[in-house]
C-alpha positions in Angstrom: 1.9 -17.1 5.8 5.6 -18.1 5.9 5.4 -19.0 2.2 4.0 -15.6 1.4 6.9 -14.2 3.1 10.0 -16.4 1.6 8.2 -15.0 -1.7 8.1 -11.0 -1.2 10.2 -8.0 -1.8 11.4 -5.6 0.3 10.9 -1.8 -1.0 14.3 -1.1 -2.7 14.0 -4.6 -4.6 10.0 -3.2 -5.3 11.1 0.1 -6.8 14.3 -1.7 -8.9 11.4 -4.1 -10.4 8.6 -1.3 -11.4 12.0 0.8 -12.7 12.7 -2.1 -14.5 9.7 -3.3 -16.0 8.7 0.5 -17.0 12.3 0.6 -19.0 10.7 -2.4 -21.0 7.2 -1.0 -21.5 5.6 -3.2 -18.8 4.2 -3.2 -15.7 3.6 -5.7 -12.8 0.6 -8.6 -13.0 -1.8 -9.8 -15.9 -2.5 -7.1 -17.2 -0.3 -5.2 -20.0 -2.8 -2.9 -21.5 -1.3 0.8 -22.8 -4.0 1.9 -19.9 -2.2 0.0 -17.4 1.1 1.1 -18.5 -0.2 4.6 -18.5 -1.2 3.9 -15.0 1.9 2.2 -14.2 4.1 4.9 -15.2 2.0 7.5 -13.7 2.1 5.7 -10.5 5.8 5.3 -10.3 6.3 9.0 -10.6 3.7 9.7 -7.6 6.0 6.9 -6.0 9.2 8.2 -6.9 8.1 11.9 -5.9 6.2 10.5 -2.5 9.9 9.1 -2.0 11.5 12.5 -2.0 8.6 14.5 -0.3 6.6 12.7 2.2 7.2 12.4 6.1 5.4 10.9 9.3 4.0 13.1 11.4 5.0 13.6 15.0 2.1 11.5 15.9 2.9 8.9 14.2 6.3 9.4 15.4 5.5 9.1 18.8 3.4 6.3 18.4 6.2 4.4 16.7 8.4 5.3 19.1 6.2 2.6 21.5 7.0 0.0 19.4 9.1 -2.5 20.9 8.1 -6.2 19.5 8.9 -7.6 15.8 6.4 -7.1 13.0 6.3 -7.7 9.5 4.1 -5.4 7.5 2.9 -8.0 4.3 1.5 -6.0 1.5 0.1 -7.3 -1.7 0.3 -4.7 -4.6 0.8 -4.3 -8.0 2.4 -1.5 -9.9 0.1 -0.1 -12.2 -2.2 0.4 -8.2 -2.8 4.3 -7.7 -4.1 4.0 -4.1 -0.4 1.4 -3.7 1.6 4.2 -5.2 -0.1 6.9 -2.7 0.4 4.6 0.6 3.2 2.4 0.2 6.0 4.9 0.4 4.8 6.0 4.0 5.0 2.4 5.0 8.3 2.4 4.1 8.9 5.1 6.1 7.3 3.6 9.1 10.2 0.6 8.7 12.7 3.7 8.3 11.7 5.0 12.0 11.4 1.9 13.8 13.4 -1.3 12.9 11.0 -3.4 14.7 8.3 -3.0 11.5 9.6 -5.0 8.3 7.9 -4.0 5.2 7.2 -6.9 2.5 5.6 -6.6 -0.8 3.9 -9.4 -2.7 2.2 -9.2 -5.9 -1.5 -9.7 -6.1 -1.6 -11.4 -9.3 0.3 -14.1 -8.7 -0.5 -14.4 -5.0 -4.7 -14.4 -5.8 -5.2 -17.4 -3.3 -3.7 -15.0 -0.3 -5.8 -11.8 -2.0 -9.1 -14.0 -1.7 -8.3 -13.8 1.9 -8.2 -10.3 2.1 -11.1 -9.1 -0.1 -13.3 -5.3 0.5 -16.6 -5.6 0.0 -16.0 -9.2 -2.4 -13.4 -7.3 -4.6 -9.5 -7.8 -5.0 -8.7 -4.2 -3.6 -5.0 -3.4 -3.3 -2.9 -2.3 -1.3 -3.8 -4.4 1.2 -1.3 -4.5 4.5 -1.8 -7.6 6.8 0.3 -7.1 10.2 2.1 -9.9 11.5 3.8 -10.5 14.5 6.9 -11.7 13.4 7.7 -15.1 15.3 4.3 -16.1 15.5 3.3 -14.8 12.4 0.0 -14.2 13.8 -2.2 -11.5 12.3 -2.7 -8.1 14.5 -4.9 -6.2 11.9 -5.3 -5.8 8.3 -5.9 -2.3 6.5 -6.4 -1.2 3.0 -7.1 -0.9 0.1 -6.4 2.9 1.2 -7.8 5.9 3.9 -11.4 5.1 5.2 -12.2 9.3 3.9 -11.5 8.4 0.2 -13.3 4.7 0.8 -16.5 6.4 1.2 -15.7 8.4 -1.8 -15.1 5.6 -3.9 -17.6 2.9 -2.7 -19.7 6.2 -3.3 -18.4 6.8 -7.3 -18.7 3.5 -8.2 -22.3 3.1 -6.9 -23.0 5.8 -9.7 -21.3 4.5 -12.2 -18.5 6.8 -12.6 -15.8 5.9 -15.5 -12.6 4.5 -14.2 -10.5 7.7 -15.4 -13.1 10.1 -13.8 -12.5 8.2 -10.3 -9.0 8.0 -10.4 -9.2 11.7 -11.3 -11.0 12.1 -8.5 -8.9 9.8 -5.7 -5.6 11.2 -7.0 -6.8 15.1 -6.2 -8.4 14.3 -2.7 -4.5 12.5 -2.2 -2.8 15.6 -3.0 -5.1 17.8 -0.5 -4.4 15.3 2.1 -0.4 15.0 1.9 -0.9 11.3 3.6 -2.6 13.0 7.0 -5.3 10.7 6.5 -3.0 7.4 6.4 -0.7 8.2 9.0 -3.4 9.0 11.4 -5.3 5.4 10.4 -2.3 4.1 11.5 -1.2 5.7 14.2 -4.5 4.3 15.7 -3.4 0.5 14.8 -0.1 0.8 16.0 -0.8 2.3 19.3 -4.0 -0.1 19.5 -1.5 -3.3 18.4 1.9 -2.7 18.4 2.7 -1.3 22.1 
């Protein structure tokens, strides 16, 4: 894990690099398709906006609150990711509230033999947040690829073969209903089940 650590990002450098790369028409990872850019860039204004708007509930505040060990919060991602550009800004504000919790980004795409770690349901699903006690680096929990409501809903769309842009339609409204409820409930669970 240390490697993967020595090698990630924290959020300001994350934002500088997607700014960056979308100022040269490109995006993080393999892919450089105009549908990933148009994903990318689309993503980095939810991100940018998410920046401005969201904040933890008092639950999660509380729960937070508790928290009195190290952690590191390791989180593979990718900018062109819709469910990343939904969920990593409020774990960024979960380092904000507590200085215990240190959030680090790595990208999937060059990171693939740490992703086949971490797979859902045998797929390379992003963001995926592995918690870490700090010193011993050992894992606590893992969650992702993004809130267990809109999994269902997914897992669900993709059985019936929905088309890529419906479903992304489809993820993207359910995120604006829910205002990251669903998230920081998930893990106000975790942190009071692993982190106090």
């Amino acid at each position: 894990m240390k490697k993967y650590i020595d090698k990630s990002i924290n959020y300001q450098e994350y934002m500088d690099l997607l700014d960056k790369l979308m100022s040269e028409g490109k995006t993080t990872g393999t892919n450089q398709s105009e549908d990933y850019l148009n994903y990318a860039k689309l993503n980095l204004a939810r991100m940018h906006r998410l920046n401005k708007t969201a904040t933890l509930t008092s639950e999660l505040k509380s729960a937070l609150q508790k928290v009195k060990s190290k952690f590191i919060f390791l989180v593979l991602t990718e900018g062109w990711c819709g469910d990343a550009a939904q969920n990593i800004p409020v774990l960024h504000l979960i380092e904000l509230e507590n200085k215990n919790i240190e959030l680090k980004l790595i990208l999937r795409d060059e990171n693939l033999d740490l992703m086949d770690l971490y797979l859902t349901n045998g797929g390379r699903s992003i963001p995926k947040l592995i918690c870490l006690e700090k010193e011993s680096l050992k894992e606590l929990f893992t969650w992702g690829p993004r809130p267990e409501a809109v999994q269902q809903t997914v897992l669900e769309l993709k059985e019936n073969n929905v088309s890529l842009m419906e479903k992304a339609e489809i993820v993207h409204k359910w995120y604006a209903v829910d205002k990251t409820l669903s998230l920081q409930s998930e893990l106000k669970v975790l942190a009071e089940k692993y982190l106090s």
